[in-house]
ChimeraX commands (.cxc) that place a marker at each C-alpha (Angstrom):
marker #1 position 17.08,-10.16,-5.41 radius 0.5
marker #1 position 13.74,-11.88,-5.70 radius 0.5
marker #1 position 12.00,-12.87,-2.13 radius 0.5
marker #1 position 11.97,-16.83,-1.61 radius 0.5
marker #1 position 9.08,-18.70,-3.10 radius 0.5
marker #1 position 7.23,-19.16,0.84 radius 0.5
marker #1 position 9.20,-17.72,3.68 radius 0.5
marker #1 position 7.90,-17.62,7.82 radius 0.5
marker #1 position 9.49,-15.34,10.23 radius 0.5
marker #1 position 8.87,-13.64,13.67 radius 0.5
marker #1 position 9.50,-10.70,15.75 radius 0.5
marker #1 position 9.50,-10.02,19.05 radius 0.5
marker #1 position 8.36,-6.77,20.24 radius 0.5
marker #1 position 9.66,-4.71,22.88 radius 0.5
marker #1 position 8.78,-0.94,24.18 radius 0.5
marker #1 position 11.65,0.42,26.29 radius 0.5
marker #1 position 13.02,-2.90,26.51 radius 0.5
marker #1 position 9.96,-4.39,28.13 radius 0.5
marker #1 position 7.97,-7.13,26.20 radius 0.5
marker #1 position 5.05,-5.69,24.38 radius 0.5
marker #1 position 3.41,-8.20,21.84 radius 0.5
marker #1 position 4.72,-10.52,18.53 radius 0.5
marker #1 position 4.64,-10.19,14.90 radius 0.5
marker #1 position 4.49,-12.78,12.63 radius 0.5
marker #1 position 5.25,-13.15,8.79 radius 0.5
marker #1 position 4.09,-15.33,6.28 radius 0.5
marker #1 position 5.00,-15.09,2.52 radius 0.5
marker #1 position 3.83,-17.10,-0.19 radius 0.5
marker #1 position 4.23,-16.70,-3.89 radius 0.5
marker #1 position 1.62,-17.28,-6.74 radius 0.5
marker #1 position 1.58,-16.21,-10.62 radius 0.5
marker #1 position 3.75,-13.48,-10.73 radius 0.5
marker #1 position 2.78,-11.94,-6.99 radius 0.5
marker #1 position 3.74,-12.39,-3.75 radius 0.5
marker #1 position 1.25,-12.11,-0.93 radius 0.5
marker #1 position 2.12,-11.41,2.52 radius 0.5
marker #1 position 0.25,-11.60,5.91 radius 0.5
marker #1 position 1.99,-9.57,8.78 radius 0.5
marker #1 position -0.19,-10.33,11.60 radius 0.5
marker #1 position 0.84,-8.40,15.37 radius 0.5
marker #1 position -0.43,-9.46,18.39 radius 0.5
marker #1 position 0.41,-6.59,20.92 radius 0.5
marker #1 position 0.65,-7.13,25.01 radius 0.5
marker #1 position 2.79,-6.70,27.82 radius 0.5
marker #1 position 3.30,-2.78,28.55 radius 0.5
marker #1 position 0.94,-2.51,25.92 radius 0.5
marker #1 position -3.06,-2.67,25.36 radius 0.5
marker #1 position -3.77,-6.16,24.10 radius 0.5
marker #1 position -4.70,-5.41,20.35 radius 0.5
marker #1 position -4.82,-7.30,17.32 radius 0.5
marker #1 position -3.96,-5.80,14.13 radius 0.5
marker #1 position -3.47,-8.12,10.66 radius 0.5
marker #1 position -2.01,-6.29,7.59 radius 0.5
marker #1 position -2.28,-8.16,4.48 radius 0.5
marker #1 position -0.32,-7.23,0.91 radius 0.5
marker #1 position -0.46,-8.75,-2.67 radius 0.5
marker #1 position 2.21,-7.51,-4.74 radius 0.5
marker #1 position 3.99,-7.54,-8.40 radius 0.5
marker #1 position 6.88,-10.11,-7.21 radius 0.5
marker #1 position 9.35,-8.62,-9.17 radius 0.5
marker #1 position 9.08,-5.27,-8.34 radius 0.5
marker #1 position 7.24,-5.68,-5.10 radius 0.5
marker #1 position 4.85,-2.40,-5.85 radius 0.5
marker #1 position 1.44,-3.14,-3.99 radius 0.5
marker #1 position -1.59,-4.49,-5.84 radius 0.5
marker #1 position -3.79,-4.58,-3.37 radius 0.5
marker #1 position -3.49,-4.10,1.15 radius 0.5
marker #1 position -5.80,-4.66,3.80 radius 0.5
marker #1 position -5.51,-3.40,7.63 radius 0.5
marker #1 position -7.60,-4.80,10.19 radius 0.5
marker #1 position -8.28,-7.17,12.98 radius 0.5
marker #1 position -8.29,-10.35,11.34 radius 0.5
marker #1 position -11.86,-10.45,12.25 radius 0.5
marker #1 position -14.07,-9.53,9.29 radius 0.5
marker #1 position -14.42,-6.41,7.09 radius 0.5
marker #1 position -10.70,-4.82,6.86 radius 0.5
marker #1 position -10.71,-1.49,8.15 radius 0.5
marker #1 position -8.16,0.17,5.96 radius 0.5
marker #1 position -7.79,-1.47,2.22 radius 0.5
marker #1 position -6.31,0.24,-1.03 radius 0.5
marker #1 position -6.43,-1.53,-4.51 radius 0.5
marker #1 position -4.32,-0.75,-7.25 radius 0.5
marker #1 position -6.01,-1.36,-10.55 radius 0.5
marker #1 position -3.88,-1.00,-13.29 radius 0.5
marker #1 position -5.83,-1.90,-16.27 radius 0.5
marker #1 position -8.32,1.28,-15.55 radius 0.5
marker #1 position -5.34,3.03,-13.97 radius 0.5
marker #1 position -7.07,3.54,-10.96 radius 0.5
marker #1 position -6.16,3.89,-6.91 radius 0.5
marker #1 position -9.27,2.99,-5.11 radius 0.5
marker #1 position -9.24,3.32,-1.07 radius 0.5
marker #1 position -11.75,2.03,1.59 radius 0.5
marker #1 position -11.80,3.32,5.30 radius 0.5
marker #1 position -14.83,2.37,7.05 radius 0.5
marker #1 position -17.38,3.19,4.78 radius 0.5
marker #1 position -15.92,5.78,3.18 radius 0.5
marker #1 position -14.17,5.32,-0.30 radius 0.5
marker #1 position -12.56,7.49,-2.55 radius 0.5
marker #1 position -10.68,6.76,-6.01 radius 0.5
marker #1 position -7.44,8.36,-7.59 radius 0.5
marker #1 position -5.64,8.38,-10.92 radius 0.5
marker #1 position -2.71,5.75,-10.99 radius 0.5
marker #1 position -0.38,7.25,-12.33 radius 0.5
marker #1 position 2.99,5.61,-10.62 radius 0.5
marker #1 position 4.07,2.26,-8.32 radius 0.5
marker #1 position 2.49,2.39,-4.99 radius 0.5
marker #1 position 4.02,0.56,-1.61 radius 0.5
marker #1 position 2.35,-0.05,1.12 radius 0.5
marker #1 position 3.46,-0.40,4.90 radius 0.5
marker #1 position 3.97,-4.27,4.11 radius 0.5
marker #1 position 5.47,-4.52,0.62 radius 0.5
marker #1 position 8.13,-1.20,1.32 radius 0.5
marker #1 position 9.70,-3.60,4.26 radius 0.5
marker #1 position 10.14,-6.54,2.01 radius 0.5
marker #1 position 11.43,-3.84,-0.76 radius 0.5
marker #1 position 14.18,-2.35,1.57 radius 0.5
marker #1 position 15.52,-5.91,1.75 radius 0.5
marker #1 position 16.52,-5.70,-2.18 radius 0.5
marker #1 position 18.10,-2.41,-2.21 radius 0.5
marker #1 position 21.74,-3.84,-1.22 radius 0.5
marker #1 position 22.96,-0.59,0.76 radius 0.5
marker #1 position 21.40,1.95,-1.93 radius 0.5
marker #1 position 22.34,5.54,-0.41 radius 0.5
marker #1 position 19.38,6.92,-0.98 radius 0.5
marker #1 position 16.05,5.85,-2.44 radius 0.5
marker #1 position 12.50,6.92,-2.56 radius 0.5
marker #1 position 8.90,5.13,-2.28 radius 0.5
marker #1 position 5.56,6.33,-3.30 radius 0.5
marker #1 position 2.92,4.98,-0.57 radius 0.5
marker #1 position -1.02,6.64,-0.88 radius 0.5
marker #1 position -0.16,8.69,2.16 radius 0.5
marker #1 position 2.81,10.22,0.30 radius 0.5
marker #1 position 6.35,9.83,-0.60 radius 0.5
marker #1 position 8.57,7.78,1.90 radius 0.5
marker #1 position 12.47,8.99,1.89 radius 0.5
marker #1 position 14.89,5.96,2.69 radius 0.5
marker #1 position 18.34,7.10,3.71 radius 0.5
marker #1 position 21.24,4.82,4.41 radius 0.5
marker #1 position 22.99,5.48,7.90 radius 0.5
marker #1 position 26.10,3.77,9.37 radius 0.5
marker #1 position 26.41,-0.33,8.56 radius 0.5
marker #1 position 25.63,-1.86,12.12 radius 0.5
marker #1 position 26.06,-5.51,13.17 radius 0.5
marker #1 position 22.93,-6.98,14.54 radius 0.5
marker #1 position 22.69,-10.38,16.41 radius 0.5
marker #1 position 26.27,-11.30,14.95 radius 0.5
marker #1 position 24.97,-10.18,11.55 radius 0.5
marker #1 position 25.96,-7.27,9.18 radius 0.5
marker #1 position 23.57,-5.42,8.52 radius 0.5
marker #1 position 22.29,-2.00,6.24 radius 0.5
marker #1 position 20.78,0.66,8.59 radius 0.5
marker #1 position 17.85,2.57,6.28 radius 0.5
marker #1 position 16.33,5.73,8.05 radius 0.5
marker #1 position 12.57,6.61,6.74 radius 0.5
marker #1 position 11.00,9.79,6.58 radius 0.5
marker #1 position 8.73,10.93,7.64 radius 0.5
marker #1 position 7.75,8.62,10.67 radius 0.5
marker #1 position 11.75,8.40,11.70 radius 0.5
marker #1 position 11.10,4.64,11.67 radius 0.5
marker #1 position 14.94,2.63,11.46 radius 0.5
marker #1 position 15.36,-1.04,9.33 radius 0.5
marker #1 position 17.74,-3.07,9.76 radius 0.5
marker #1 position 18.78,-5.53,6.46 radius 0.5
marker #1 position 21.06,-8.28,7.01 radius 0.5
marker #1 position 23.91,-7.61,4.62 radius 0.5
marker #1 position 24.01,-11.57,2.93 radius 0.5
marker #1 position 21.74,-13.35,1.54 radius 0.5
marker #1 position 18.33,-13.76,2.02 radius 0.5
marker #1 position 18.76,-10.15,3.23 radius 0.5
marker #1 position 16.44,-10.63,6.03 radius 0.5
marker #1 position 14.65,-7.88,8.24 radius 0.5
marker #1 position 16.71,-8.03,11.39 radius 0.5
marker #1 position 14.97,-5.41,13.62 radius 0.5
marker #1 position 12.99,-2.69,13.06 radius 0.5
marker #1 position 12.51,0.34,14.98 radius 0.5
marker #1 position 9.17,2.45,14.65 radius 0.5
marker #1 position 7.86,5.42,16.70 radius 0.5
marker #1 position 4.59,5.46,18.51 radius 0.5
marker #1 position 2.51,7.44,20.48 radius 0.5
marker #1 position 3.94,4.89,23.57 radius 0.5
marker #1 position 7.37,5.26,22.75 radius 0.5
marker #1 position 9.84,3.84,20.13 radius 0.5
marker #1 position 8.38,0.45,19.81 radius 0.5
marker #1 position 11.43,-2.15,18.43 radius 0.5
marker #1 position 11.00,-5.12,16.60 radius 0.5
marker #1 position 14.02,-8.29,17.13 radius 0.5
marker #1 position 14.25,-10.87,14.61 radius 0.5
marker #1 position 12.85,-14.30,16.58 radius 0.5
marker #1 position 13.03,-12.84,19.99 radius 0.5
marker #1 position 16.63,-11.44,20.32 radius 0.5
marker #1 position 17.11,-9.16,23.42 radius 0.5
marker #1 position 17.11,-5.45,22.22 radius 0.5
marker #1 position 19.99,-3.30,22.65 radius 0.5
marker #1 position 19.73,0.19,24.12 radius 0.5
marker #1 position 18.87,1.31,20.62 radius 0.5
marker #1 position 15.59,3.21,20.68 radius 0.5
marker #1 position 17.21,6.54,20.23 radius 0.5
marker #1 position 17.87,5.46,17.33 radius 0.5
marker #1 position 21.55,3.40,15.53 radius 0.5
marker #1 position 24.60,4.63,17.30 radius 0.5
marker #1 position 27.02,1.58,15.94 radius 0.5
marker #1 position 29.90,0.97,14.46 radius 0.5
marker #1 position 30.93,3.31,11.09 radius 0.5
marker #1 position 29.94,1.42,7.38 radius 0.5
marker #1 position 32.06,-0.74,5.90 radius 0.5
marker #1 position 33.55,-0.37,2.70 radius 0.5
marker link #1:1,2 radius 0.2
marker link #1:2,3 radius 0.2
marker link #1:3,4 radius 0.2
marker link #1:4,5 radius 0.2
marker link #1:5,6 radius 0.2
marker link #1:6,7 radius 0.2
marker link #1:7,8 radius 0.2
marker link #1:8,9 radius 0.2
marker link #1:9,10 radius 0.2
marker link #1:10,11 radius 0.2
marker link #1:11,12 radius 0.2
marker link #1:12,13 radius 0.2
marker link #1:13,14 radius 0.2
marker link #1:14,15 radius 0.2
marker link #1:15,16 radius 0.2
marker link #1:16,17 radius 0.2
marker link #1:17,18 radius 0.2
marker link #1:18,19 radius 0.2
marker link #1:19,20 radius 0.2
marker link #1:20,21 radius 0.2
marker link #1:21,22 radius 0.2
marker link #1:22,23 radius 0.2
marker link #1:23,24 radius 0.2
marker link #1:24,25 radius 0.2
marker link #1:25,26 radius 0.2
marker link #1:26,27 radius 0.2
marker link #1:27,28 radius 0.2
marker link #1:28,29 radius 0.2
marker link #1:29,30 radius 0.2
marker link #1:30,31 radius 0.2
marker link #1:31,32 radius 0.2
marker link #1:32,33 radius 0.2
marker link #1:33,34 radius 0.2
marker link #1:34,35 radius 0.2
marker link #1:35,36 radius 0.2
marker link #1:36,37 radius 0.2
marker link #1:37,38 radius 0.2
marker link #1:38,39 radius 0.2
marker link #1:39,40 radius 0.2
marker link #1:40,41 radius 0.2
marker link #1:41,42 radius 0.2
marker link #1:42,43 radius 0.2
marker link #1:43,44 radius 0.2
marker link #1:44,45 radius 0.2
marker link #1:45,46 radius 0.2
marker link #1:46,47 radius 0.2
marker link #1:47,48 radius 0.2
marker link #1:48,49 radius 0.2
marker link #1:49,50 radius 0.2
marker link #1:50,51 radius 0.2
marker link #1:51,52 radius 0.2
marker link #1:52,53 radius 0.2
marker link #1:53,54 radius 0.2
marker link #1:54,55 radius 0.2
marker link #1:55,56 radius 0.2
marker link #1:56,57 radius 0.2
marker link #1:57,58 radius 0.2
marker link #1:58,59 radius 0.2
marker link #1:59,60 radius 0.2
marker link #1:60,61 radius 0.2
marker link #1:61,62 radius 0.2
marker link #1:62,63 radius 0.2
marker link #1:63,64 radius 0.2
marker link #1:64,65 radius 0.2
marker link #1:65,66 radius 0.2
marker link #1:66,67 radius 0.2
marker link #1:67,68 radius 0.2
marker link #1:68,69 radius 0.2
marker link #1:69,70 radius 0.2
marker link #1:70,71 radius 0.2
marker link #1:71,72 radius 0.2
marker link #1:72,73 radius 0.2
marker link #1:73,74 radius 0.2
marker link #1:74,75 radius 0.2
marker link #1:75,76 radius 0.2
marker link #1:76,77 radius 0.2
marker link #1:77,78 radius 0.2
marker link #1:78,79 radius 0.2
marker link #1:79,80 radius 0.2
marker link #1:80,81 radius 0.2
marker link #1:81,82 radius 0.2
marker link #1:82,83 radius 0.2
marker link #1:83,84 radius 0.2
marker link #1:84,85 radius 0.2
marker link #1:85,86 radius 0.2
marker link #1:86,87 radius 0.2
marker link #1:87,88 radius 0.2
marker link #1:88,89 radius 0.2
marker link #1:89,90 radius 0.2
marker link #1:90,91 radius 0.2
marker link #1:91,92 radius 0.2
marker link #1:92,93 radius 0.2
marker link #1:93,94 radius 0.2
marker link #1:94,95 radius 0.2
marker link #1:95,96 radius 0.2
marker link #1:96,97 radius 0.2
marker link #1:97,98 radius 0.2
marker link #1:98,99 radius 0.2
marker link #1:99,100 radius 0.2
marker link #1:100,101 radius 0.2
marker link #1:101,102 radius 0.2
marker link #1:102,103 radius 0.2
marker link #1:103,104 radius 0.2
marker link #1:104,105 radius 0.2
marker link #1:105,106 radius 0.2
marker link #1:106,107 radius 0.2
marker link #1:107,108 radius 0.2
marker link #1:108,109 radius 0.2
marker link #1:109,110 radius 0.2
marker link #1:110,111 radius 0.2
marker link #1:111,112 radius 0.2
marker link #1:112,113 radius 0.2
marker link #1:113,114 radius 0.2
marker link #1:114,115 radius 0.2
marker link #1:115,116 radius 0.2
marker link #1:116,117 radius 0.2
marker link #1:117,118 radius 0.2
marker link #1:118,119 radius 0.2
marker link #1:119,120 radius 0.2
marker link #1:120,121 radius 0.2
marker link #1:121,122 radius 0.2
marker link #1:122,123 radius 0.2
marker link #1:123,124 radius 0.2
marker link #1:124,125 radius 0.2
marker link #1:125,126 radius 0.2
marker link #1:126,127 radius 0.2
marker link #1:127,128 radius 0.2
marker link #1:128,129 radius 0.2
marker link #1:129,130 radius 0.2
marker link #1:130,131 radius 0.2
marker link #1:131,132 radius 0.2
marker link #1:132,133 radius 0.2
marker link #1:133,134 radius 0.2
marker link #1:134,135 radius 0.2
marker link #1:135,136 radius 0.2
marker link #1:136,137 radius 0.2
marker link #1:137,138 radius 0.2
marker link #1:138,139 radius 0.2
marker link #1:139,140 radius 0.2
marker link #1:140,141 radius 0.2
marker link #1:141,142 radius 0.2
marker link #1:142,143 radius 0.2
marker link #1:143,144 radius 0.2
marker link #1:144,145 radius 0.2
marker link #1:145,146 radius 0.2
marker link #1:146,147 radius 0.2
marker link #1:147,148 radius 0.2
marker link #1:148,149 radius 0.2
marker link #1:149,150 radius 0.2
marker link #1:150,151 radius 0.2
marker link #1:151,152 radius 0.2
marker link #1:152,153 radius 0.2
marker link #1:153,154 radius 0.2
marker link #1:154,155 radius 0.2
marker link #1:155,156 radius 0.2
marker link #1:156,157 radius 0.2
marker link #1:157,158 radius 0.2
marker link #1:158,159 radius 0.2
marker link #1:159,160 radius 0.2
marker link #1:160,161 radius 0.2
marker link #1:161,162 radius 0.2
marker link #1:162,163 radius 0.2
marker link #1:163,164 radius 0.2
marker link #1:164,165 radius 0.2
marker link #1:165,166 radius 0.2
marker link #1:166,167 radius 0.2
marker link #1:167,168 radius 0.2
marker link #1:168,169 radius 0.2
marker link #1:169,170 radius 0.2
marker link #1:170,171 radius 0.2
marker link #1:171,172 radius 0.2
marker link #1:172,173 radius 0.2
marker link #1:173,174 radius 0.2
marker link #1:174,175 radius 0.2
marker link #1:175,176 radius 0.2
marker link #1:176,177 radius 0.2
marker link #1:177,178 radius 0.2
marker link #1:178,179 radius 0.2
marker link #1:179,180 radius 0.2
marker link #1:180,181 radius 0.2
marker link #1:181,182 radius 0.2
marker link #1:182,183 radius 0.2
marker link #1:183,184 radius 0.2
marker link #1:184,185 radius 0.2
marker link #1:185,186 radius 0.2
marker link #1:186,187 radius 0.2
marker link #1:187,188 radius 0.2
marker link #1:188,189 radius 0.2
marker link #1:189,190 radius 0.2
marker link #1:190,191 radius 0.2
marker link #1:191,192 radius 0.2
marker link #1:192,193 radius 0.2
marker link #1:193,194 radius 0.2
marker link #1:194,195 radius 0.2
marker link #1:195,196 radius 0.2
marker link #1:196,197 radius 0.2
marker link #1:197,198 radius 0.2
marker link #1:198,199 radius 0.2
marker link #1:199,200 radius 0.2
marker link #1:200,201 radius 0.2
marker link #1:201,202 radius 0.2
marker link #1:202,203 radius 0.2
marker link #1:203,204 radius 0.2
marker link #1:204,205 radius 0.2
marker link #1:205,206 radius 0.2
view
């Protein structure tokens, strides 16, 4: 599948099924890329902190050309660039930067979400990300919200996605650990189920 052309979405965010912050998407592509800004404002049971997590990548295969992590406030803190005419990986934290051979397609945190949503229920798969390799397993088919949905498992982190099974495919929940607790994402605010241990639903279809 290719991702729509400009596409808005939210999440809700809840940490043992008490509010704790929003997330909201915005896609838009351009020439061959698609750029995304995923920008979280945690709360609730959780310090207030900003974080905004920009990606520009290949829209066809969605492999990152370039991400940003920060506040939304000024310099990014965290930024990779993937330069594939000198075939080089350069990363920025801070002050410090370093530089790598490229030698395959990167992800990043941003563009291997929107990736997992063109995989159609692929058993297995694997991502390379500049922290290392990213192992996406698919578990039992669960119905989210009314919607079917493929359950992918990533390692390592343990973090769950859930990918509505028809079209446009969209993220439905995710489910990522933190040092607070399992910290789960609903598609525009639904109330979470008593899922952070983790999918327990119904078998796959098919």
């Amino acid at each position: 599948m290719t991702l729509p052309a400009a596409e808005q979405f939210a999440f809700t965010l809840t940490l043992g099924g008490r509010y704790a912050g929003q997330q909201e998407w915005a896609l838009h592509s351009e020439r061959g890329t698609v750029t995304a800004r995923v920008q979280t404002e945690f709360g609730g049971v959780l310090p207030e902190v900003r974080r905004v997590q920009t990606s520009r990548m290949h829209a066809r295969t969605l492999s990152s050309l370039h991400y940003a992590e920060g506040d939304g406030g000024g310099r990014a803190s965290f930024e990779t660039g993937f330069d594939r005419k000198t075939g080089v990986v350069t990363l920025r934290q801070g002050r410090e930067e370093a530089e790598v051979p490229l030698t395959v397609d990167y992800y990043d945190p941003v563009s291997l979400l929107l990736w997992l949503r063109t995989l159609d229920g692929q058993e297995r798969a694997e991502a390379q990300l500049t922290g290392g390799k990213a192992l996406i397993q698919r578990l039992a088919d669960m119905e989210v919200d009314g919607q079917l949905a493929y359950v992918y498992f990533l390692r390592p982190g343990g973090a769950y996605v859930y990918v509505e099974q028809a079209a446009p495919h969209r993220l439905l929940r995710l489910i990522q650990p933190t040092d607070f607790g399992p910290i789960e994402a609903n598609l525009g605010g639904s109330a979470p189920g008593r899922r952070q241990g983790g999918p327990k639903g119904r078998r796959r279809v098919g």
